[in-house]
Backbone as CSV, one residue per row, in Angstrom:
resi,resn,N_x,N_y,N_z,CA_x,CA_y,CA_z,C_x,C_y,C_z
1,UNK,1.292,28.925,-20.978,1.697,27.751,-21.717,1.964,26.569,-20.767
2,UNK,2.696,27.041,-19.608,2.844,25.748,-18.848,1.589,25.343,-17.958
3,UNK,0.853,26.095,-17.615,-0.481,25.807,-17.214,-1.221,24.909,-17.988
4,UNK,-1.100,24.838,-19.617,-1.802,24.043,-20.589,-1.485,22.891,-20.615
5,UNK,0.175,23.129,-20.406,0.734,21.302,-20.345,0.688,20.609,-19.052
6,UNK,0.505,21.367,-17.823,0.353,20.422,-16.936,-1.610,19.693,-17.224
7,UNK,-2.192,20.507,-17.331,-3.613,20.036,-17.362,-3.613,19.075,-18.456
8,UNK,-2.555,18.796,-19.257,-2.621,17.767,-20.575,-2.773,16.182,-20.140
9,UNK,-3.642,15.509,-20.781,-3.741,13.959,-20.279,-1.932,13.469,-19.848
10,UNK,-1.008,13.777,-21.108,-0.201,13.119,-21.512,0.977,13.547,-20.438
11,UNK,0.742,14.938,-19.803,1.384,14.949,-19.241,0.732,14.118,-17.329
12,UNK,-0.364,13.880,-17.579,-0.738,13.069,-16.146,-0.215,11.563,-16.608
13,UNK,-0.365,11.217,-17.626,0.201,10.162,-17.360,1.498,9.757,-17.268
14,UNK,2.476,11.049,-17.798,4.290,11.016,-17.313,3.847,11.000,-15.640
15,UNK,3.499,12.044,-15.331,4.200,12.151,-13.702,3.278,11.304,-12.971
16,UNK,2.229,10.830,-13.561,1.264,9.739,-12.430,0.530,10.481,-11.099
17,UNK,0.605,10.073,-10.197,0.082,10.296,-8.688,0.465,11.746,-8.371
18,UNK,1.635,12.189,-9.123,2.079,13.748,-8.414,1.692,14.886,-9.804
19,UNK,1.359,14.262,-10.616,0.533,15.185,-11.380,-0.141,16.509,-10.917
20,UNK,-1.108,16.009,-9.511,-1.863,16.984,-8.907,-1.651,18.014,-8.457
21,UNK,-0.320,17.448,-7.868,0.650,18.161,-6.566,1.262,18.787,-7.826
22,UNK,1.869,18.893,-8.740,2.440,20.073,-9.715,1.762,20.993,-9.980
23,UNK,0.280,20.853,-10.559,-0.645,21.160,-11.200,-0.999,22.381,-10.201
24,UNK,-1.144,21.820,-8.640,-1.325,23.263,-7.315,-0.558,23.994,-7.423
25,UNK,0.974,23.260,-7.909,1.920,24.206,-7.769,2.223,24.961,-8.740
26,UNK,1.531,24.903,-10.141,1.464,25.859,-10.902,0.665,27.240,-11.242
27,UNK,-0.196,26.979,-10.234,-1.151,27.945,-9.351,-0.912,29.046,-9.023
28,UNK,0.680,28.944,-8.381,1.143,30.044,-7.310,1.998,30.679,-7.685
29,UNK,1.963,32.178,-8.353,2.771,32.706,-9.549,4.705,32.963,-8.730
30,UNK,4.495,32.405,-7.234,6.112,32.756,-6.831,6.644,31.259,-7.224
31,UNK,5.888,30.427,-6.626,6.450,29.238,-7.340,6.789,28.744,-9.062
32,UNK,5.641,29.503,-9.504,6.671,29.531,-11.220,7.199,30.194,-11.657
33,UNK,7.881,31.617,-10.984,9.012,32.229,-11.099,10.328,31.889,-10.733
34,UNK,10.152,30.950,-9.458,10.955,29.822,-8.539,11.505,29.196,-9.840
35,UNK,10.474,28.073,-10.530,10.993,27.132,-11.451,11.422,28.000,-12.698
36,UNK,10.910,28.851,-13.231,11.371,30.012,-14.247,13.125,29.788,-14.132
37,UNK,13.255,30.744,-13.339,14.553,30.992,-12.532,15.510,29.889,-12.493
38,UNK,14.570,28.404,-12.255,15.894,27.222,-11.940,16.044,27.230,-13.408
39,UNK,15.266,26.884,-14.392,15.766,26.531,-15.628,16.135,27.061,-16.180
40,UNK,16.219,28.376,-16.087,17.244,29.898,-16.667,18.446,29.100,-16.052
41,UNK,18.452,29.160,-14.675,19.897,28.288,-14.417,20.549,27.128,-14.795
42,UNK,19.765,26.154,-15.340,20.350,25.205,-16.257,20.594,25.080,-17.092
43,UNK,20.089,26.180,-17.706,20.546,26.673,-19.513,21.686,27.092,-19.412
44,UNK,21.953,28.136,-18.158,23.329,28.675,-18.032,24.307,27.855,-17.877
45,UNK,24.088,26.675,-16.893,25.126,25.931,-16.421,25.284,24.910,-17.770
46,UNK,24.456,24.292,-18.670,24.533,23.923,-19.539,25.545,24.459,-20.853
47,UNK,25.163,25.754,-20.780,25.965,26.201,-22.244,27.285,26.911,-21.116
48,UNK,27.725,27.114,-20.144,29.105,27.426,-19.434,29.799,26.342,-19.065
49,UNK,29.256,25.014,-18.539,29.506,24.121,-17.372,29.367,22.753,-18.122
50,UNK,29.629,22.354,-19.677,28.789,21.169,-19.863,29.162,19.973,-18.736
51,UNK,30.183,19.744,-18.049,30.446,18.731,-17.558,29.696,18.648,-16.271
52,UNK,29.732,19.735,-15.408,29.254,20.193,-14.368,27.477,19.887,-14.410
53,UNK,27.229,20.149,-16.172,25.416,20.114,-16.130,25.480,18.425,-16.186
54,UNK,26.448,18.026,-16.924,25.279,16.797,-16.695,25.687,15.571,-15.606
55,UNK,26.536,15.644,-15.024,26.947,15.296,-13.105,25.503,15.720,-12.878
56,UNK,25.403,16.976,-12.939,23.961,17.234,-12.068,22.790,16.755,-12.533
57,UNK,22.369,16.281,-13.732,21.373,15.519,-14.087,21.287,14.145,-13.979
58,UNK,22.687,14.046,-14.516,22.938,12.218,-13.139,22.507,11.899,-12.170
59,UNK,23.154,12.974,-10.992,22.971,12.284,-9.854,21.202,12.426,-9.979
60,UNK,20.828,13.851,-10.390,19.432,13.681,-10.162,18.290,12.509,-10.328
61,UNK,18.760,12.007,-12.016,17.979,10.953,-11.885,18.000,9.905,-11.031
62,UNK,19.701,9.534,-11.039,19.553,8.361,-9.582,18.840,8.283,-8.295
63,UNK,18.673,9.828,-8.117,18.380,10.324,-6.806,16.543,9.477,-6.993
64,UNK,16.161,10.389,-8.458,14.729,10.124,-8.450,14.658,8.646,-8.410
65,UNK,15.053,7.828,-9.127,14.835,6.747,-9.356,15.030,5.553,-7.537
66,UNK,16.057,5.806,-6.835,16.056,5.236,-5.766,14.651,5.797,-5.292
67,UNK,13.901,7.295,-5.203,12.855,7.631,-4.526,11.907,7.031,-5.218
68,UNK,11.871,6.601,-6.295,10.324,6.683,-7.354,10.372,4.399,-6.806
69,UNK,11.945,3.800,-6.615,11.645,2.461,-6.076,10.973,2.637,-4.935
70,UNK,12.028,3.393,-3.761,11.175,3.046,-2.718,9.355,3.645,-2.506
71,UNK,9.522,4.637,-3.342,7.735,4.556,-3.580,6.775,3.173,-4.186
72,UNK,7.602,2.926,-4.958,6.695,1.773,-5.655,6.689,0.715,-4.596
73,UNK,8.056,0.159,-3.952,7.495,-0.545,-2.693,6.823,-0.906,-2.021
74,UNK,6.498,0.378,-1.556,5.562,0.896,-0.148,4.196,0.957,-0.804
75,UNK,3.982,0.940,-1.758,2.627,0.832,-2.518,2.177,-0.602,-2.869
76,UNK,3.637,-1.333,-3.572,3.560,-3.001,-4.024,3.061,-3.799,-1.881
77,UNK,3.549,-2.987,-0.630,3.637,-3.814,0.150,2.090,-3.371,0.837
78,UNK,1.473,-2.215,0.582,0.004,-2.255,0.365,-0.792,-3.148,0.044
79,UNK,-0.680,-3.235,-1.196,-1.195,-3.824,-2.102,-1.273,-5.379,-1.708
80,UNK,-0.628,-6.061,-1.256,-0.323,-7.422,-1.048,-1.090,-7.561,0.285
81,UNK,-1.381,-8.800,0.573,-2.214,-9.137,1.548,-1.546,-9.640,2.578
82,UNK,-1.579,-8.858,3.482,-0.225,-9.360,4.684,-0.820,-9.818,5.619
83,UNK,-0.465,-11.122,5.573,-1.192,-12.361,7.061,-0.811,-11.470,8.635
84,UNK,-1.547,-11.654,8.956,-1.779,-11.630,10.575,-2.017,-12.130,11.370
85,UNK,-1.110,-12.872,12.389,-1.582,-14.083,13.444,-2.624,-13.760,14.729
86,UNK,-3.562,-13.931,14.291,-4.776,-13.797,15.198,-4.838,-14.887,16.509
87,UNK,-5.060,-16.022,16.205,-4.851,-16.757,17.600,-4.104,-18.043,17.178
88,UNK,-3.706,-19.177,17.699,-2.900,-20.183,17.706,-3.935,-21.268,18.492
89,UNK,-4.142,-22.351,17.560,-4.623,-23.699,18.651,-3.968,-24.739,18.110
90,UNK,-3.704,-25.347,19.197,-3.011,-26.654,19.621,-4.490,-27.631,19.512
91,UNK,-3.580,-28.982,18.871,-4.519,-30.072,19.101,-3.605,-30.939,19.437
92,UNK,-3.938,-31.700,20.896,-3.015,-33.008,20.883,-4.123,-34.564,21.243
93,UNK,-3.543,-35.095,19.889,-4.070,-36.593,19.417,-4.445,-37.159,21.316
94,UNK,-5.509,-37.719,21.937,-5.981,-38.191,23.068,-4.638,-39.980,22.893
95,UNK,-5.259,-40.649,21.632,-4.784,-41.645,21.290,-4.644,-41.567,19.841
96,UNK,-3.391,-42.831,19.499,-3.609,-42.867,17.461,-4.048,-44.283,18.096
97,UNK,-4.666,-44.781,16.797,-5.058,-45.511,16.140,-4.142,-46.365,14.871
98,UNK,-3.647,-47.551,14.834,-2.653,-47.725,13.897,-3.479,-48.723,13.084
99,UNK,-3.980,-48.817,11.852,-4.516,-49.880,11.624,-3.576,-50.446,10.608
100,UNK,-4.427,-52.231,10.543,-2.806,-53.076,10.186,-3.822,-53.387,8.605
């Protein structure tokens, strides 16, 4: 089942660019026993811990969200066309000319 939803359009267009990188990682049957396992643990901490679960989904999103800016950054400072000083010339006027 989770193999179906990562290959889903809808879900490439939630996670964007790391779509792929999930998609490998759903591949590797220790790694989705790994994630199995965490969300067994958040169900637990959820229905034992409500206060405790959602501190931890807090900070998480903040966490993501400072990472998911400074990604967009570093992509927006790509993207932009960043001058480069190649050489420097001087011109100095021989004479002016003032006309009346």
């Amino acid at each position: 089942m989770l193999k179906n939803m990562v290959k889903s359009p809808m879900f490439a267009n939630m996670m964007g660019d790391q779509a792929e990188d999930i998609e490998k990682m759903m591949e590797d049957p220790a790694m989705v026993n790994q994630m199995a396992g965490f969300w067994k643990h958040l169900d637990e901490m959820q229905s034992s811990d409500e206060k405790g679960y959602k501190e931890f989904i807090e900070k998480q999103k903040k966490e993501f969200e400072q990472e998911n800016e400074k990604i967009k950054k570093e992509k927006e400072k790509k993207r932009l066309i960043q001058p480069n000083l190649l050489c420097c010339i001087k011109i100095l006027p021989a004479k002016i000319i003032v006309k009346n």
